[in-house]
C-alpha positions in Angstrom: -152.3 218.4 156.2 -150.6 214.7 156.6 -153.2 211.8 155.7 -152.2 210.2 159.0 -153.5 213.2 160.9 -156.8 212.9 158.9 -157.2 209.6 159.9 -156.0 209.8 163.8 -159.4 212.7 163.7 -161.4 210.1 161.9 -161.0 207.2 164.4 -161.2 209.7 167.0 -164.5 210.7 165.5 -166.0 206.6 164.7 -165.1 206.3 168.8 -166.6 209.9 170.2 -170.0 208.4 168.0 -169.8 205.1 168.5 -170.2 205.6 172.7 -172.6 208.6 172.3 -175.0 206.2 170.3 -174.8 203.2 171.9 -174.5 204.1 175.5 -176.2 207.7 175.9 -176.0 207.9 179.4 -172.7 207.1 179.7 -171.8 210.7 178.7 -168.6 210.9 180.6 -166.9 208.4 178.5 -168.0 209.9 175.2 -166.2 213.3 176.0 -163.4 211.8 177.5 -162.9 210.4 174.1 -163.8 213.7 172.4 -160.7 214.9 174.3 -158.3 212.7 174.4 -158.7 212.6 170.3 -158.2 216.3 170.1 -155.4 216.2 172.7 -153.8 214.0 170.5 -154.2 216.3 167.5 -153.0 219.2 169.4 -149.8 218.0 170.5 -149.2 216.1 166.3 -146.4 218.1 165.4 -147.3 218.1 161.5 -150.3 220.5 162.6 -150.5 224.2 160.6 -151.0 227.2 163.1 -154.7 227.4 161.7 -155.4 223.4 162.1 -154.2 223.9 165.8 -156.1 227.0 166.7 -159.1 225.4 165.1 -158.4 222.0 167.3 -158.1 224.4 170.6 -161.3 225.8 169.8 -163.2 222.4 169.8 -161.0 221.4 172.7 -162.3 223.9 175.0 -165.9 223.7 173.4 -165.7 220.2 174.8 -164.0 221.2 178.0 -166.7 223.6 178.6 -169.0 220.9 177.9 -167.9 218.4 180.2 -167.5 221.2 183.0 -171.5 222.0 182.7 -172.3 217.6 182.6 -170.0 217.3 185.7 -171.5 220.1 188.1 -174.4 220.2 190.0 -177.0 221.5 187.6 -175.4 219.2 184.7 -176.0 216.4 186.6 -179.8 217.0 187.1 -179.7 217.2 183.1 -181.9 214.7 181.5 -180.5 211.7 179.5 -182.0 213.3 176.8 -180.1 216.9 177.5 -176.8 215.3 178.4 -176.9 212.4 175.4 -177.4 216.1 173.0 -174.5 218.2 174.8 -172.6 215.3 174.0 -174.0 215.2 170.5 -173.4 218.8 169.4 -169.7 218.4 170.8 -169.0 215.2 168.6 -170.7 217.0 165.8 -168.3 220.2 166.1 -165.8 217.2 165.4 -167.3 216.0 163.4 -167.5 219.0 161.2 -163.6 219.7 161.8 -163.0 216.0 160.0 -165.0 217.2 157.0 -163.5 220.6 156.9 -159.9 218.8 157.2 -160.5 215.9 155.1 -161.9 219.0 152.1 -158.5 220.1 152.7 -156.7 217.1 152.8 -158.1 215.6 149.5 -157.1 219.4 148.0 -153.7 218.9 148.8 -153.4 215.4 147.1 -155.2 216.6 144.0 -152.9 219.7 143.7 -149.4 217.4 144.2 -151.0 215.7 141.5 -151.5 218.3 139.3 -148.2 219.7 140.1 -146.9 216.4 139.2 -148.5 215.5 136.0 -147.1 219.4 134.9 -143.8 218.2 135.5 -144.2 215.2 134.2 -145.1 217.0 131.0 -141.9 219.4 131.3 -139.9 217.0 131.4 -141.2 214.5 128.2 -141.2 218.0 126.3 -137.5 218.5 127.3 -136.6 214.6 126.8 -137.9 214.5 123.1 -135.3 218.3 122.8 -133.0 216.2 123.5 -133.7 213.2 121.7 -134.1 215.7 118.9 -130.4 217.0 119.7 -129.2 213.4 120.3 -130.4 212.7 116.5 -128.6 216.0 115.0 -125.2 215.1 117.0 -125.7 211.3 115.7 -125.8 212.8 112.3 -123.0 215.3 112.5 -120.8 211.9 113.4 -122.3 209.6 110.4 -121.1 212.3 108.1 -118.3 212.3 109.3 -118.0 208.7 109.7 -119.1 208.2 106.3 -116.4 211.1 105.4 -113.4 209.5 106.4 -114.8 206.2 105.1 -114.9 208.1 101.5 -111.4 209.5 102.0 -110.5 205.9 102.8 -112.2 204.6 100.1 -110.7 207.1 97.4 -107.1 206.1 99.1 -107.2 202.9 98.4 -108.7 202.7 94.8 -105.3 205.2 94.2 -103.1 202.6 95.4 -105.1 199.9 93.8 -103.3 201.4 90.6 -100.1 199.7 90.1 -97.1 202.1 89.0 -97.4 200.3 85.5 -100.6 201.1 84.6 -100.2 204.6 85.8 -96.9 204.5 83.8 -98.7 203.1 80.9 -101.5 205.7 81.0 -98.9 208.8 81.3 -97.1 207.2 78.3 -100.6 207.0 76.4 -101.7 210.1 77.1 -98.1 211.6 75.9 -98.2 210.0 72.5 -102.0 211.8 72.2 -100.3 214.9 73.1 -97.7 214.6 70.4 -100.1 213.5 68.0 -102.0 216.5 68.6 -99.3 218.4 67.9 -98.3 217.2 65.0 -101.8 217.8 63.9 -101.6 221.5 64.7 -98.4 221.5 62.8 -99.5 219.8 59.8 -102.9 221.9 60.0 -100.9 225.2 60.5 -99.0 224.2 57.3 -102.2 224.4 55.6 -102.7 220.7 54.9 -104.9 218.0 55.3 -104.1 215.5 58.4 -104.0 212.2 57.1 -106.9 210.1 58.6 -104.9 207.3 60.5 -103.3 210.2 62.1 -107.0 212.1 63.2 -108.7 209.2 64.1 -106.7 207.8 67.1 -106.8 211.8 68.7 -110.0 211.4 67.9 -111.0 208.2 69.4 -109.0 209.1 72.6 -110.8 212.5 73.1 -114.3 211.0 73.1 -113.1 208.0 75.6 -111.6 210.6 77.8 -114.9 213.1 77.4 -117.3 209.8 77.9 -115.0 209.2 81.2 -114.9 212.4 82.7 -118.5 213.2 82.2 -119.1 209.8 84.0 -116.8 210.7 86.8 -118.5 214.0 87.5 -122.5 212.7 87.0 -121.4 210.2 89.9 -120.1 212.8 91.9 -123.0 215.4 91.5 -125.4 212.1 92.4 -123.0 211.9 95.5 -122.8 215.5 96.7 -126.6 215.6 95.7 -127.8 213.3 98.2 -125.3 214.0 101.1 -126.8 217.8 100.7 -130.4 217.0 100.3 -129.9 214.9 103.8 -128.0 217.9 105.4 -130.9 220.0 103.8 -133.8 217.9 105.4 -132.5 218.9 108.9 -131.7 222.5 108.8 -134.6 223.1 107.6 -136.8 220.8 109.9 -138.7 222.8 112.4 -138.4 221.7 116.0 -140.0 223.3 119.2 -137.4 225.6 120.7 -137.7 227.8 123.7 -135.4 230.8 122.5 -132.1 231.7 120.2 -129.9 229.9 122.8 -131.7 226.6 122.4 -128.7 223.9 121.9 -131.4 222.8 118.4 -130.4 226.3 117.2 -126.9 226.0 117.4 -126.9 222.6 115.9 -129.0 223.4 113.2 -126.8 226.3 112.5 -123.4 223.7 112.8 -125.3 222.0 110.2 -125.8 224.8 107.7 -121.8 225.4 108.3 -121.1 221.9 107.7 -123.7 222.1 104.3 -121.2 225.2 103.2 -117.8 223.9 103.7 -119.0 220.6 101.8 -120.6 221.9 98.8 -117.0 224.2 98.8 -114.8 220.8 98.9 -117.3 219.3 96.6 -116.6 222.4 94.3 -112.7 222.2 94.6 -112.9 218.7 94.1 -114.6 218.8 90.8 -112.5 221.5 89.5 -109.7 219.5 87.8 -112.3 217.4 85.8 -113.9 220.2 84.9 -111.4 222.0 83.3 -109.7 218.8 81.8 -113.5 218.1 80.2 -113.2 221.7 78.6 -110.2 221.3 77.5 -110.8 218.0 75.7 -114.0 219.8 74.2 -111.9 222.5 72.6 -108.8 219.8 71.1 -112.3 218.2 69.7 -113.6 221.5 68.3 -110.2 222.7 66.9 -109.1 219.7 65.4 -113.0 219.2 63.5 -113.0 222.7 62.6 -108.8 222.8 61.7 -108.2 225.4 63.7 -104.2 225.0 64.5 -103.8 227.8 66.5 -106.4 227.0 68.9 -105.4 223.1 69.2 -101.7 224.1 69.3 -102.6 226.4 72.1 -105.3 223.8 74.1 -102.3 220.8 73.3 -99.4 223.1 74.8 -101.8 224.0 78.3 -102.6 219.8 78.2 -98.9 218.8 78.0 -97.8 221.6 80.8 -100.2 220.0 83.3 -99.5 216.4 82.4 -95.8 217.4 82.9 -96.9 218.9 86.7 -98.3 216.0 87.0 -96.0 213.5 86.6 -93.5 215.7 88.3 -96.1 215.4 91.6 -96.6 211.9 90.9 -92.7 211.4 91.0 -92.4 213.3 94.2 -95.2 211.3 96.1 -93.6 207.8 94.8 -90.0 208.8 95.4 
């Protein structure tokens, strides 16, 4: 039911009324407005099969109508009787606008409602993405911020001159022969003479007081990063089913938290081990244990020789 055809019965309604109250005798012209309205309607293409076999059924109410005020008998009809003929035919379309405009009015409030529904899909499936649009602009910050670390880590390397790596190889060298002279002198079953503990000594605790600095700021690092990474796998977001693109993302995530906290592992490895190590020359050397600080010296100067030999390959 179109609002235009609503309103073409309306008018044709106001009109049919309009003549049969102000000019009651004039009967003829009221039906001929009756019918030329529902003629109108008839032929309105954007009538339903019902609308049109309810229009025909007023159409030939009125015809009948105008047949009885046109012959003989009709026309011996008081103006009374012929002003209520004419009546009860404008009221049959009367009821027929109501009965359409009900309909009508229907039809617009269900479009609406059909509408607003939609409407309502479609925020819900907006703010999914949104929510998607966040995880993905995530996924590429880490990664940004990734690269930016590698970067970062890159260029304080090569911020050290060759000298001062030089420099530091050579120091850490003459530890390493001091230490083993300590584990000679100790294995000989004599006292090390202080001025030759205390430098090992000195050097042991500044490398210890380092490393343990290096490896709380890394922790702090990873820490964070993971906590962040955390926050969002384990956020709960409105999902229609396993499929949903928020459960694969959230699942990238939980890969990504995996293969970080592994690199994160690996990459703290070396400083662990060189911590533990620089506990045990400490130990031996308090406790004059020469077997165990020949034996922690001998594994110290094998991987300062690797790596000086990488160091050598990577300048060269």
């Amino acid at each position: 039911m179109s609002l235009r055809t609503v309103l073409k019965l309306t008018c044709g309604v106001a009109a049919c009324s309009a003549a049969a109250v102000y000019d009651p005798p004039d009967a003829g012209v009221a039906l001929d407005a009756v019918e030329k309205a529902l003629g109108d309607l008839v032929a309105s293409p954007t009538l339903t099969k019902l609308q049109k076999g309810q229009a025909k059924k007023v159409v030939d109410d009125v015809e009948k109508v105008a047949d009885e005020l046109a012959s003989p008998a009709g026309k011996k009809l008081s103006k009374e009787a012929r002003a209520a003929k004419v009546a009860a035919s404008i009221g049959e379309l009367q009821n027929l606008q109501s009965e359409w405009s009900k309909a009508s009015e229907k039809m617009i409030a269900d479009h609406k409602a059909k509408m607003d529904t939609e409407l309502v899909a479609k925020e819900a499936e907006l703010a999914k993405d949104q929510k998607l649009l966040k995880v993905l602009n995530l996924q590429k910050a880490l990664a940004e911020k990734k690269l930016s670390l590698e970067k970062l880590i890159q260029k304080k390397q090569n911020q050290a001159s060759e000298k001062q790596a030089k420099d530091e190889a050579a120091k850490k060298e003459a530890i390493i022969a001091d230490m083993l002279d300590l584990s000679k002198t100790l294995e000989a079953k004599k006292k090390p003479a202080e001025d030759k503990v205390k430098p090992v000594i000195a050097y042991l605790n500044g490398r210890v007081k380092d490393v343990d600095a290096s490896l709380a700021t890394m922790e702090a690092s990873n820490k964070a990063a993971e906590a962040k990474m955390k926050g969002l796998t384990t956020e709960k977001m409105e999902v229609q089913d396993q499929k949903d693109p928020l459960v694969k993302a959230q699942a990238v995530l939980k890969m990504l938290m995996k293969k970080q906290h592994r690199q994160f592992e690996k990459a703290k490895l070396p400083l662990t081990n060189e911590l533990k190590e620089l506990h045990q020359a400490i130990n031996a050397i308090d406790k004059g244990d020469a077997a165990a600080l020949a034996a922690v010296t001998t594994k110290m100067q094998g991987e300062q020789k690797t790596q000086e030999a990488k160091s050598h390959k990577f300048l060269y």
